[in-house]
TIZAPA-541271 format. One record per residue (C-alpha): residue number from 0; residue in one letter; y, x, z. Coordinates in Angstrom, 2 decimals, padded with zeros to 5 digits. Layout:
BEGIN
{pos = NUM	code = A	v = Y	u = X	w = Z}
...
end
This chain:
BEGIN
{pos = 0	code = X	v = 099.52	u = 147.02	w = 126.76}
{pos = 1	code = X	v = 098.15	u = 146.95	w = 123.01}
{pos = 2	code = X	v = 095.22	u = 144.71	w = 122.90}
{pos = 3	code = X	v = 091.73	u = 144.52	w = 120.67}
{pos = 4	code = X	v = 091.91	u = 140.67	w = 121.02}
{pos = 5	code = X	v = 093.22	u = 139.48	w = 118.23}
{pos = 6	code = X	v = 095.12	u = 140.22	w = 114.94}
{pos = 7	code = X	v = 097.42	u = 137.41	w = 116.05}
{pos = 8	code = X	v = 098.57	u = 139.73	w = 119.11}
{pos = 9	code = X	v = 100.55	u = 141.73	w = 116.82}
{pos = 10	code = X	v = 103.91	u = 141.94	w = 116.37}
{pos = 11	code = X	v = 106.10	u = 141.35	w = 113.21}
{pos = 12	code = X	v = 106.36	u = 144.65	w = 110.63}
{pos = 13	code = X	v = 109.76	u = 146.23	w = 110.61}
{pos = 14	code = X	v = 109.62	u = 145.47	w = 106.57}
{pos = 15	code = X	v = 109.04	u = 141.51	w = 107.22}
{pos = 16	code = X	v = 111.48	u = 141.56	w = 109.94}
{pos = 17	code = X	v = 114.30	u = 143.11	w = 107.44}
{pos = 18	code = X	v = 113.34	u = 140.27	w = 105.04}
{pos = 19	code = X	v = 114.00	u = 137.48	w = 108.06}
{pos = 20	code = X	v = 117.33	u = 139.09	w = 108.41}
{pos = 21	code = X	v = 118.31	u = 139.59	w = 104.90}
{pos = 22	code = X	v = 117.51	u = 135.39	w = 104.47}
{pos = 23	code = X	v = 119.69	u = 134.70	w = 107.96}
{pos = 24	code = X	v = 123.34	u = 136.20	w = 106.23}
{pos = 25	code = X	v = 123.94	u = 133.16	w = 103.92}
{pos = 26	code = X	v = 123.58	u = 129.43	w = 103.15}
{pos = 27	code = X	v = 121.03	u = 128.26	w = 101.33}
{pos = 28	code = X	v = 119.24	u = 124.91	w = 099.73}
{pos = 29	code = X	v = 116.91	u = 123.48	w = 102.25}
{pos = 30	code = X	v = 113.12	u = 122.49	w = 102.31}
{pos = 31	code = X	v = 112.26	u = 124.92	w = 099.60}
{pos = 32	code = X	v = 114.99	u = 124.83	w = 096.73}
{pos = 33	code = X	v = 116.70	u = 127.91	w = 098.06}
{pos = 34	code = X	v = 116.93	u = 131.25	w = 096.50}
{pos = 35	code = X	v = 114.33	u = 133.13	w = 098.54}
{pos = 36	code = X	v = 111.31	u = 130.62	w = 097.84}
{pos = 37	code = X	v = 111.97	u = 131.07	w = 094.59}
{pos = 38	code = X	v = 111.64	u = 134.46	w = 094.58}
{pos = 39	code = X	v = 108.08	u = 134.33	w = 096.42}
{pos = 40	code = X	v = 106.95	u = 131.71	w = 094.21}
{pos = 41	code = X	v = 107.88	u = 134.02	w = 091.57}
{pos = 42	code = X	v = 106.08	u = 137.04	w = 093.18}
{pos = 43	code = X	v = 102.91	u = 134.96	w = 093.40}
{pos = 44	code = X	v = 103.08	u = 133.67	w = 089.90}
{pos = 45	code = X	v = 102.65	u = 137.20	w = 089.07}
{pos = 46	code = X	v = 100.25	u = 138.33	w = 091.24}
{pos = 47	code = X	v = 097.95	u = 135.50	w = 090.56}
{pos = 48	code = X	v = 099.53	u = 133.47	w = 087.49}
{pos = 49	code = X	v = 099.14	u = 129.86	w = 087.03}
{pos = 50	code = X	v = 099.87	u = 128.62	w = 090.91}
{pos = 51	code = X	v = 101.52	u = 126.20	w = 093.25}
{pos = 52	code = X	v = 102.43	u = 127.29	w = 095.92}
{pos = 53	code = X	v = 103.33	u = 125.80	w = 099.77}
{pos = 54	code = X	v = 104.26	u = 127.12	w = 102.66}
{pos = 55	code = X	v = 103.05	u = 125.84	w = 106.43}
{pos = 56	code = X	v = 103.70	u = 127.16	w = 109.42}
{pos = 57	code = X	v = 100.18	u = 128.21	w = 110.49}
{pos = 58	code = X	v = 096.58	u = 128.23	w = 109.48}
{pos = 59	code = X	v = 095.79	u = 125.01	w = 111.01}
{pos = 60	code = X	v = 098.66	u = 123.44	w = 108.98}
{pos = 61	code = X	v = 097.67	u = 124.85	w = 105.79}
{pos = 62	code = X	v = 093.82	u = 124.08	w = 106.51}
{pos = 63	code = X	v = 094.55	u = 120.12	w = 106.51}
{pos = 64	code = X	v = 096.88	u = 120.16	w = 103.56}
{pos = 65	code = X	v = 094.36	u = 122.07	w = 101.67}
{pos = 66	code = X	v = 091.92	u = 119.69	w = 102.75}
{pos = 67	code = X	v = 094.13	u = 116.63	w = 102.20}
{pos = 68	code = X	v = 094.51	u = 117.21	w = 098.85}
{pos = 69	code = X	v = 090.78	u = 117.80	w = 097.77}
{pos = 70	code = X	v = 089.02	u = 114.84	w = 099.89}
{pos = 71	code = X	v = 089.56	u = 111.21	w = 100.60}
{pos = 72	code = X	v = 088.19	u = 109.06	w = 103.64}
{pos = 73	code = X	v = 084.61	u = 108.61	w = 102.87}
{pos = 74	code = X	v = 083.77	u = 112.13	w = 101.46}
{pos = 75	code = X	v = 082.94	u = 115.57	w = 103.12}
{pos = 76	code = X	v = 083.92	u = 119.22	w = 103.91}
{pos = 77	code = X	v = 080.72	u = 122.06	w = 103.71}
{pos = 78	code = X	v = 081.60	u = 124.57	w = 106.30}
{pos = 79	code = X	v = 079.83	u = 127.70	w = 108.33}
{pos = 80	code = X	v = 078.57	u = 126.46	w = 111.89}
{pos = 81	code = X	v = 081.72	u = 128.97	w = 112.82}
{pos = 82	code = X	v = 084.12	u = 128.15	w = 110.93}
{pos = 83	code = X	v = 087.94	u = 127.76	w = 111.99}
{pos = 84	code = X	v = 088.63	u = 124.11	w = 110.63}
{pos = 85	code = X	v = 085.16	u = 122.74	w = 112.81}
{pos = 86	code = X	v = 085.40	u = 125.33	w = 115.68}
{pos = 87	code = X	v = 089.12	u = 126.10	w = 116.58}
{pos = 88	code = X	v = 091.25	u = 123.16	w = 115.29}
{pos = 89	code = X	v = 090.75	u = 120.45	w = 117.77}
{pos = 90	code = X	v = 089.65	u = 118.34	w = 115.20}
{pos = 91	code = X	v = 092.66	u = 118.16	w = 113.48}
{pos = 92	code = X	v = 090.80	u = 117.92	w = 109.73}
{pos = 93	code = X	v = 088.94	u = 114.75	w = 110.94}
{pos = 94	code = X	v = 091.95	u = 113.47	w = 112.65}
{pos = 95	code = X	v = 094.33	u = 113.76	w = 109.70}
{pos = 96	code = X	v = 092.51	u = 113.08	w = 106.65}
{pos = 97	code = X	v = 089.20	u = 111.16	w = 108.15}
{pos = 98	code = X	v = 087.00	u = 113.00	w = 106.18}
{pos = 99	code = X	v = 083.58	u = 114.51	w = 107.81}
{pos = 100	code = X	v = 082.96	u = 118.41	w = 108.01}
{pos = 101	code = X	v = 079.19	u = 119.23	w = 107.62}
{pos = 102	code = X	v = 077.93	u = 121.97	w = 109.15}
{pos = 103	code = X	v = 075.56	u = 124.79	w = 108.31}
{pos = 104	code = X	v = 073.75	u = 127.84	w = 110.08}
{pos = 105	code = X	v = 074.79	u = 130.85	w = 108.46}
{pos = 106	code = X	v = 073.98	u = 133.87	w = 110.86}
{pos = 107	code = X	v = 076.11	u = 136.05	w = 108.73}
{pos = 108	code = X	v = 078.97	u = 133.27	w = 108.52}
{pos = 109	code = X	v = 078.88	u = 133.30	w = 104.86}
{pos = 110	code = X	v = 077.81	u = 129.74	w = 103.08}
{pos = 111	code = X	v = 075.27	u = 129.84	w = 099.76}
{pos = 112	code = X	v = 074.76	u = 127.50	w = 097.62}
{pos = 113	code = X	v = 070.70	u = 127.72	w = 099.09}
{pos = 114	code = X	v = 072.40	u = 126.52	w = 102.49}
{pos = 115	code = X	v = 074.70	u = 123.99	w = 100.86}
{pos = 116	code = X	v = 071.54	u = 122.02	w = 098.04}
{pos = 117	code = X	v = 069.56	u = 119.63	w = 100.67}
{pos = 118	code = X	v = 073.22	u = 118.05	w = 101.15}
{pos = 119	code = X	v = 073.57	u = 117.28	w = 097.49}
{pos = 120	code = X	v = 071.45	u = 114.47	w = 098.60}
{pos = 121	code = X	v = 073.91	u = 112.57	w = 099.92}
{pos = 122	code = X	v = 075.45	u = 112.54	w = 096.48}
{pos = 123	code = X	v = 075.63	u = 108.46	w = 095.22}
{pos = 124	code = X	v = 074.24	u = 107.44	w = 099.05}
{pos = 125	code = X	v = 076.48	u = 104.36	w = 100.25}
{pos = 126	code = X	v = 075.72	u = 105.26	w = 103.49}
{pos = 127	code = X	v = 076.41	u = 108.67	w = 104.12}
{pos = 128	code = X	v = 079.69	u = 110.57	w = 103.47}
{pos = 129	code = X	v = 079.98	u = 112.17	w = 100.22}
{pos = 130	code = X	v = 080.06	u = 115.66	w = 099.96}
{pos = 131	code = X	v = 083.12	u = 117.12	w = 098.07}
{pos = 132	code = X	v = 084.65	u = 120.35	w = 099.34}
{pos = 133	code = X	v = 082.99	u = 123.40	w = 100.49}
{pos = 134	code = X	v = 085.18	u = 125.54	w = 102.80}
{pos = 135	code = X	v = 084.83	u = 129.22	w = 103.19}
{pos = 136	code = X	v = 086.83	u = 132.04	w = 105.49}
{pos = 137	code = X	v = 087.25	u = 135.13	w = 103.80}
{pos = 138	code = X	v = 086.89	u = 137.51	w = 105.78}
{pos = 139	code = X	v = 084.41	u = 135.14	w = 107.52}
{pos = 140	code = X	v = 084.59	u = 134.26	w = 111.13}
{pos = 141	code = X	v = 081.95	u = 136.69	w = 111.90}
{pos = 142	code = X	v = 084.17	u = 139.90	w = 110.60}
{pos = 143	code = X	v = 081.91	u = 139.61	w = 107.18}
{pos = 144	code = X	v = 083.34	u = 139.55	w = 103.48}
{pos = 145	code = X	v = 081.77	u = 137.54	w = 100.64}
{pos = 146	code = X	v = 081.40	u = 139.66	w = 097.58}
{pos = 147	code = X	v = 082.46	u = 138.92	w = 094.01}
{pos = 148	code = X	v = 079.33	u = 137.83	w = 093.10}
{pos = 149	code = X	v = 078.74	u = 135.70	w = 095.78}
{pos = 150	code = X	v = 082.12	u = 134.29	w = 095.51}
{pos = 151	code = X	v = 081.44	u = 133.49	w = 092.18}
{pos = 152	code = X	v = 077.75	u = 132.34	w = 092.78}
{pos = 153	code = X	v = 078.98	u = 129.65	w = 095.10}
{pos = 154	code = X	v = 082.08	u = 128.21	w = 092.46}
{pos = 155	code = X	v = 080.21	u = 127.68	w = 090.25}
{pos = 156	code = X	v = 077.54	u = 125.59	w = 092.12}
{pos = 157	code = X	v = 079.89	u = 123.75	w = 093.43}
{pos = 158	code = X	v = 081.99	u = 122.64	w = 090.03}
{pos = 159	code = X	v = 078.71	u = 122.25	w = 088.46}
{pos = 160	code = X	v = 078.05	u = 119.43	w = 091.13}
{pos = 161	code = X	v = 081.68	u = 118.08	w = 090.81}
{pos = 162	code = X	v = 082.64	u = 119.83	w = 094.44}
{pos = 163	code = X	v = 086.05	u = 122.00	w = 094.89}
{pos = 164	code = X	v = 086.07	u = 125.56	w = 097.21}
{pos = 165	code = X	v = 088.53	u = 125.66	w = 099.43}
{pos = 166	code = X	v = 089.05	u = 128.92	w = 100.68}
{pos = 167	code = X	v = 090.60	u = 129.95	w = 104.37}
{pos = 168	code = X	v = 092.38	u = 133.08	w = 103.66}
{pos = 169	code = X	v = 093.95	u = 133.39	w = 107.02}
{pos = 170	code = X	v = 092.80	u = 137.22	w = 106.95}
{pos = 171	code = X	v = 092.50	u = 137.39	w = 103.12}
{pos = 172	code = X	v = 093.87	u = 140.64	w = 102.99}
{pos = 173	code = X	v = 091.58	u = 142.59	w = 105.46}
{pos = 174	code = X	v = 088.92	u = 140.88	w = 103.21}
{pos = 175	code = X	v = 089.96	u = 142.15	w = 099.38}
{pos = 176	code = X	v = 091.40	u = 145.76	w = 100.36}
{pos = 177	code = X	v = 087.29	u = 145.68	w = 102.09}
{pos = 178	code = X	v = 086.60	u = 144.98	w = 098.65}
{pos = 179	code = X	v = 088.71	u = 146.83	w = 096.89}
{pos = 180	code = X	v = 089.48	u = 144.74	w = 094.01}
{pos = 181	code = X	v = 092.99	u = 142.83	w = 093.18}
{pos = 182	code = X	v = 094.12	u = 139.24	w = 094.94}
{pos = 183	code = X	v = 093.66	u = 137.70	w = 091.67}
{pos = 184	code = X	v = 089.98	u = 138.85	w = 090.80}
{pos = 185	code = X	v = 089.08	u = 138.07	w = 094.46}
{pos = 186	code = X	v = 089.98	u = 134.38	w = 094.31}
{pos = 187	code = X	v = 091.05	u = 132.49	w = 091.34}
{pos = 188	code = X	v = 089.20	u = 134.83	w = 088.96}
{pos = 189	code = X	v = 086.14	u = 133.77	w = 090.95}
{pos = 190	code = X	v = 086.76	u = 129.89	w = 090.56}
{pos = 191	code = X	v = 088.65	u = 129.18	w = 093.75}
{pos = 192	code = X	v = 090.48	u = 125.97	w = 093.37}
{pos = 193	code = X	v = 092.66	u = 126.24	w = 096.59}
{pos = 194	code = X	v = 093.56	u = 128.49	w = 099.58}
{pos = 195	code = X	v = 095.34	u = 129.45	w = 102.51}
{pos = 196	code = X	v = 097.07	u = 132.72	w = 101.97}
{pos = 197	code = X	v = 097.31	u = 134.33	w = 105.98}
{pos = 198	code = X	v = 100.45	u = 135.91	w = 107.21}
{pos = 199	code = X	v = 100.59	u = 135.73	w = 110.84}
{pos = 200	code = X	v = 097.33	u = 137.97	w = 111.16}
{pos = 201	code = X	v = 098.98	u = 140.54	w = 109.03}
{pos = 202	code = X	v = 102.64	u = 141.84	w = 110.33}
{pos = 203	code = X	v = 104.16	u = 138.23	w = 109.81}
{pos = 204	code = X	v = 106.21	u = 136.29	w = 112.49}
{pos = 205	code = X	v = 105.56	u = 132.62	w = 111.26}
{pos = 206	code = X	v = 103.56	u = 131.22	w = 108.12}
{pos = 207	code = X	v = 100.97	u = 130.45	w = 105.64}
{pos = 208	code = X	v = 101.12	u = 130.02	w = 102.22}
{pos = 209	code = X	v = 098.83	u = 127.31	w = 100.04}
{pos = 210	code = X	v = 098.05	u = 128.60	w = 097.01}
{pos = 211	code = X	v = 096.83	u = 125.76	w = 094.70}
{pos = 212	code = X	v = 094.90	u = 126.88	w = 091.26}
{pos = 213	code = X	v = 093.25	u = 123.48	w = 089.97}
{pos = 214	code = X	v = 095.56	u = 121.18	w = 088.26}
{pos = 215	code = X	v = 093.58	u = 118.24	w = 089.55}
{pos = 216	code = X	v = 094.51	u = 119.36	w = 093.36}
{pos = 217	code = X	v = 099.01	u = 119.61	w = 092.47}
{pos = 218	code = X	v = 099.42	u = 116.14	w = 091.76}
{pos = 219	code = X	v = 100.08	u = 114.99	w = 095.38}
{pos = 220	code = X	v = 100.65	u = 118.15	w = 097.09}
{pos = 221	code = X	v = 103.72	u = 118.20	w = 097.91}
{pos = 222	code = X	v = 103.30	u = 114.77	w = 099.71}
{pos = 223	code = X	v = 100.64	u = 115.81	w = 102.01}
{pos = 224	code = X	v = 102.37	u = 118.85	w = 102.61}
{pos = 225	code = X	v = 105.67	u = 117.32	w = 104.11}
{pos = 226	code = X	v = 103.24	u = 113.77	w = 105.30}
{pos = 227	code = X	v = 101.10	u = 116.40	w = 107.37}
{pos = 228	code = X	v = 104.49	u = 118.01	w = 108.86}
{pos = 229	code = X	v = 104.56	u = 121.17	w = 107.47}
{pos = 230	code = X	v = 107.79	u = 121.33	w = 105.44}
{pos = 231	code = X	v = 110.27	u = 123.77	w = 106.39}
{pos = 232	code = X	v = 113.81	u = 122.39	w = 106.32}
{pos = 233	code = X	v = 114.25	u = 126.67	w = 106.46}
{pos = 234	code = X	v = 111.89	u = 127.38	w = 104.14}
{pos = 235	code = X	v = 112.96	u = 130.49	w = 104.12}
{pos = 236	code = X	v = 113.02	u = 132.07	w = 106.52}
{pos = 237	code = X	v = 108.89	u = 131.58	w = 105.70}
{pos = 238	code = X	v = 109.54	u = 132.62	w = 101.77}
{pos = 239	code = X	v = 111.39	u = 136.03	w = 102.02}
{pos = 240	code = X	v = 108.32	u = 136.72	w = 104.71}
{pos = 241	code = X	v = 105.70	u = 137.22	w = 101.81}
{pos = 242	code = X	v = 108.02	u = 138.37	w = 099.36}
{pos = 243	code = X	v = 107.66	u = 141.52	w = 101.72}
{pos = 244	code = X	v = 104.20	u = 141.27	w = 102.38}
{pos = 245	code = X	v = 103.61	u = 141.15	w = 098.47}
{pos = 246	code = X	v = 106.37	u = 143.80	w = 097.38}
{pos = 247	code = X	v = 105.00	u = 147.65	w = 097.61}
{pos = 248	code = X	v = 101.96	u = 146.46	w = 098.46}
{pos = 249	code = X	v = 102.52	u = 145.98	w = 101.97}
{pos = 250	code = X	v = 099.60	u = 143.41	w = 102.53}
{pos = 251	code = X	v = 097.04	u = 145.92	w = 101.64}
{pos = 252	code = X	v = 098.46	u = 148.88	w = 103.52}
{pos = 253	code = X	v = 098.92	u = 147.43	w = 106.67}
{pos = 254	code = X	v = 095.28	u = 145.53	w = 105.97}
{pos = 255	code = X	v = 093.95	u = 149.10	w = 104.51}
{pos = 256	code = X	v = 095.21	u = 149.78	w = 107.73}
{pos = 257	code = X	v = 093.75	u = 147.52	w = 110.30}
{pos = 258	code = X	v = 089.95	u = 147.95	w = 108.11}
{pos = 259	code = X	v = 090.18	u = 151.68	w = 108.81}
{pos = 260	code = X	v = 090.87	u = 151.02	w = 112.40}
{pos = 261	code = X	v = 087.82	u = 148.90	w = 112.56}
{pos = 262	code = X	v = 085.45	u = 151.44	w = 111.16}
{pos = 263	code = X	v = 086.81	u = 154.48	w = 113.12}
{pos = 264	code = X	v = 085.92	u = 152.07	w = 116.16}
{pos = 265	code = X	v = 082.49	u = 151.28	w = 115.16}
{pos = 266	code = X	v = 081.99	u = 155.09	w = 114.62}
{pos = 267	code = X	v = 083.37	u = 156.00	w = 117.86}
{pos = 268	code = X	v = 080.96	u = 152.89	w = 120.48}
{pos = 269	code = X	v = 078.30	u = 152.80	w = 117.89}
{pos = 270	code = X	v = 076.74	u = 155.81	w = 119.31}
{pos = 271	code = X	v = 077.30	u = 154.66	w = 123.22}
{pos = 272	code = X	v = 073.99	u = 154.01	w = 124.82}
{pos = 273	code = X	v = 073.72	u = 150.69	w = 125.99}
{pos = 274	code = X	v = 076.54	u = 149.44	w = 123.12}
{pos = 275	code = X	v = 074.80	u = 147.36	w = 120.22}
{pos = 276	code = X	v = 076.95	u = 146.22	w = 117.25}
{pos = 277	code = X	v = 075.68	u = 143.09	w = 115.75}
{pos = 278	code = X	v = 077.26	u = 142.14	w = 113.20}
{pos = 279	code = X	v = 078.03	u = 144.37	w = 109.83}
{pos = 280	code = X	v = 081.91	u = 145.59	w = 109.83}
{pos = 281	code = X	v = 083.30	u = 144.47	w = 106.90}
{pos = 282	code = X	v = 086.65	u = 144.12	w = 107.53}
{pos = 283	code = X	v = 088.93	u = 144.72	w = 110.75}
{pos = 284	code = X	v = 086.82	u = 142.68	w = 113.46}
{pos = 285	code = X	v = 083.92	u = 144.75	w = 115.29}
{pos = 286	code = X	v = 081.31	u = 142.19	w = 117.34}
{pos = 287	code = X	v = 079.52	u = 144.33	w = 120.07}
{pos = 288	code = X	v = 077.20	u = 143.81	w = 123.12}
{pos = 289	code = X	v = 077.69	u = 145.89	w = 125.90}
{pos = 290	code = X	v = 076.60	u = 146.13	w = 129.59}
{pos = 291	code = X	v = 077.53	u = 142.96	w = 131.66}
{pos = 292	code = X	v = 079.31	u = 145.35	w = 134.70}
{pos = 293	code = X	v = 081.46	u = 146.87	w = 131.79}
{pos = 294	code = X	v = 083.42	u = 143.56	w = 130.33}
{pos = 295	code = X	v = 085.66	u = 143.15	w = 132.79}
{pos = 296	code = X	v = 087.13	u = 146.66	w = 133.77}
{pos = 297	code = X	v = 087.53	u = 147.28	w = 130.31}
{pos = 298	code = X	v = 088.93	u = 144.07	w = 129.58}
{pos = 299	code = X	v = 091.77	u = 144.46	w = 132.37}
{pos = 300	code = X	v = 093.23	u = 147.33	w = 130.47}
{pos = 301	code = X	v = 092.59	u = 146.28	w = 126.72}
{pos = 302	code = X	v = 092.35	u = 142.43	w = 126.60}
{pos = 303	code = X	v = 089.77	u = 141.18	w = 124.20}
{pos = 304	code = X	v = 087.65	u = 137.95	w = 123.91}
{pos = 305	code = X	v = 083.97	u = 137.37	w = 124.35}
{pos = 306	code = X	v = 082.43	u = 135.82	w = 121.10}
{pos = 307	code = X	v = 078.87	u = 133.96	w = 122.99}
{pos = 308	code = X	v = 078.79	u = 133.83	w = 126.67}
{pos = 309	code = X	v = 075.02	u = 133.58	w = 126.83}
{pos = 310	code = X	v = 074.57	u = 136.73	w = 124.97}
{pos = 311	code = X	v = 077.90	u = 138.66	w = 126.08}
{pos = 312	code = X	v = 078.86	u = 139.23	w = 122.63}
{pos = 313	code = X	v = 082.17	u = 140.23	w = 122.48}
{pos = 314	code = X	v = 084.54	u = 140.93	w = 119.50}
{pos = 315	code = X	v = 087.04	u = 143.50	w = 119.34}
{pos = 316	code = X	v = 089.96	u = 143.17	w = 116.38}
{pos = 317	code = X	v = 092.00	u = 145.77	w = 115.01}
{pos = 318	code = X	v = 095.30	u = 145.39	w = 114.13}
{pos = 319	code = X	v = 097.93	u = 146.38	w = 110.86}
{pos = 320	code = X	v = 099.51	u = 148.34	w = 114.42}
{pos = 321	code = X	v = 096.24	u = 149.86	w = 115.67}
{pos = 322	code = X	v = 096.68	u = 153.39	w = 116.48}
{pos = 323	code = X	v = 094.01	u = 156.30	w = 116.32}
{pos = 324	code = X	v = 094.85	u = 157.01	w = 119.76}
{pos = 325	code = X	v = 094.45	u = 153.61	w = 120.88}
{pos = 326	code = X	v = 091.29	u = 153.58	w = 119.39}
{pos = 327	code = X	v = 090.05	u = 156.75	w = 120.99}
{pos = 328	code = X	v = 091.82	u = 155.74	w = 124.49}
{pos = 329	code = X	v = 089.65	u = 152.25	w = 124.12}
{pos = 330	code = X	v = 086.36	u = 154.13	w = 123.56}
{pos = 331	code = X	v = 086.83	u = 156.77	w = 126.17}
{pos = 332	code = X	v = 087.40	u = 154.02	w = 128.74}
{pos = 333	code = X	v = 084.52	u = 152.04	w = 127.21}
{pos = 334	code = X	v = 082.19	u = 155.80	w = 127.75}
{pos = 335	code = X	v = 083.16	u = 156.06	w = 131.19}
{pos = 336	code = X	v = 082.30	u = 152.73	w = 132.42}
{pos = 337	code = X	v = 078.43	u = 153.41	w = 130.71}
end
C-alpha cells in the first residue's frame, strides 16, 4: 500500500542503496576518517565551499547539535509555533542544551524579522533568557518555502542584532528545486550560519548531515556532535549515502520529483466540491479540508495524517516514489466518497 503520509514512508533509492553496498565490500577507518566521508565532505565543499560538515543519524539529532553549538544555558531559540524542534522532538532541545525555544504565530509557518523585534527586548534583561538563535524549516512545516529575499531579509536582522539562523533542512531539497535556484545561493549565499541537510525524507535509508558555515559555530562541533550521541563508529555507511544524493543531481530529481507530484495532486482535489486547500503548495506537502464522513474510508486505503483535529485539516505528502497513477487512483477514491 503506497501512502500520502509522509515523505519518511518511503523507501531507500536504488542509487543510495548501490552506494550502501559499494561502502559494505571493504575495511575502513572508523567514526569519520574513512575513505567515503571524505569523499562527501569533498562533494559538499564543492557544492557549497567553505563548510564543516557532520553527520547524525536523524533530524532530531542534527537539530540539537546545531543548536548546541550556537546557544548556551541562559539564552534562546526563535522558532514558528509549528516548528519540528518545539512540536515533534519531545523536548529534546530543552533537555540537552537547557536553552528556551520562543515561540511565534506565523499562519504561513514562515518567521520575519516583524514577528521576531518585540523579543529583542529581552536583549541585556537578567531575568529573561536571552535571545540568540532563530530557527527556520525550509520547506516550512506548513508545506511553504521562504524565498531568497526573505531568506536574506531575516539573516541579516538577525547578525545585525548579534543572533545566528539555524536552518532545519530536513526537506531542503523539495524546498530549493521549488525555488529553482542552486543549494549554495539558497542557504549560505543568503547568510545561513548552520543547517541540517535532510536525507531520510528524500530516497535515504539513515542520516542527516550538519552543514556548518560560520567559523564562530566549528570550534566545538565536533564535541557536541559525539557528546549528543550522534557519531557514527560507521560513518559510512551515512557518507557514501549523500555522495549519491549529491552526484547527478539526484537530490533535485527525485525532489523535482516529489514537488511535481504535489502540484498534479492539488490540480486533481482542488476542483472537488466540498475539498478546500488551505495552505499554498510550495513544495511536496498538500494541506486540505475535506468532508468529515470521507477521512476515514479514504484513509484505510492511502494512510495519511490529520494536521488540526478541530478543523479536520489533513495533510497529504508526496513522495521522490509518488506515481501519476497513484496520484490519480488517490483522487478518484477521494471523488467517489464526495
Amino acid at each position: 500500500m503506497k501512502s500520502f503520509a509522509s515523505d519518511n514512508y518511503s523507501g531507500i533509492h536504488p542509487e543510495v542503496f548501490e552506494a550502501i553496498q559499494r561502502a559494505n565490500n571493504q575495511h575502513q577507518i572508523s567514526y569519520g576518517d574513512d575513505f567515503f566521508t571524505q569523499e562527501a565532505n569533498r562533494i559538499f565543499e564543492e557544492i557549497f565551499g567553505k563548510v564543516e560538515v557532520l553527520y547524525t543519524f536523524n533530524g532530531t539529532g542534527a537539530n540539537v547539535t546545531c543548536l548546541k553549538c550556537c546557544t548556551l544555558p541562559f539564552q534562546a531559540v526563535v522558532c514558528s509555533e509549528f516548528a519540528h524542534i518545539l512540536a515533534d522532538e519531545c523536548g529534546a532541545p530543552t533537555q540537552s542544551i537547557g536553552c528556551s525555544l520562543l515561540p511565534l504565530k506565523t499562519p504561513n509557518g514562515k518567521l520575519t524579522p516583524e514577528l521576531i523585534k518585540p523579543l529583542l527586548n529581552r536583549i541585556g534583561n537578567v531575568h529573561n533568557t536571552q535571545p540568540k538563535v532563530i530557527s527556520i524549516s525550509q520547506s516550512t512545516e506548513l508545506g511553504t518555502v521562504y524565498s531568497l529575499n526573505e531568506l536574506k531579509t531575516l539573516c541579516d536582522f538577525a547578525h545585525a542584532n548579534n543572533m545566528y539562523v539555524h536552518l532545519d533542512g530536513a526537506r531542503i531539497s523539495n524546498a530549493v528545486a521549488s525555488l529553482g535556484v542552486s543549494l549554495k545561493e539558497a542557504t549560505v549565499e543568503c547568510g545561513i550560519d548552520i543547517m541540517s541537510f535532510g536525507g531520510t525524507k528524500n530516497g535515504l535509508m539513515i542520516g542527516e548531515a550538519i552543514l556548518i558555515f560560520n567559523d564562530e559555530l566549528k570550534v566545538n562541533a565536533p564535541y557536541f556532535h559525539k557528546q549528543t550521541a550522534q557519531l557514527f563508529s560507521k560513518n559510512r555507511f551515512i557518507a557514501t549515502q549523500f555522495t549519491a544524493l549529491l552526484t547527478n543531481d539526484l537530490w533535485h530529481r527525485m525532489a523535482n520529483h516529489a514537488n511535481k507530484m504535489a502540484q498534479l495532486l492539488y490540480t486533481k482535489v482542488s476542483q472537488l466540491p466540498g475539498v478546500h486547500v488551505t495552505r499554498s503548495v510550495d513544495a511536496n506537502a498538500v494541506f486540505v479540508i475535506i468532508p468529515v464522513h470521507t477521512i476515514q474510508p479514504l484513509r484505510s486505503k492511502y494512510p495519511f495524517y490529520e494536521w488540526d483535529a478541530e478543523t479536520h485539516e489533513q495533510r497529504w505528502m508526496c513522495s521522490y516514489d509518488t506515481t501519476e497513477e497513484e496520484v490519480n487512483s488517490f483522487a478518484n477514491a477521494l471523488k467517489e466518497l464526495l
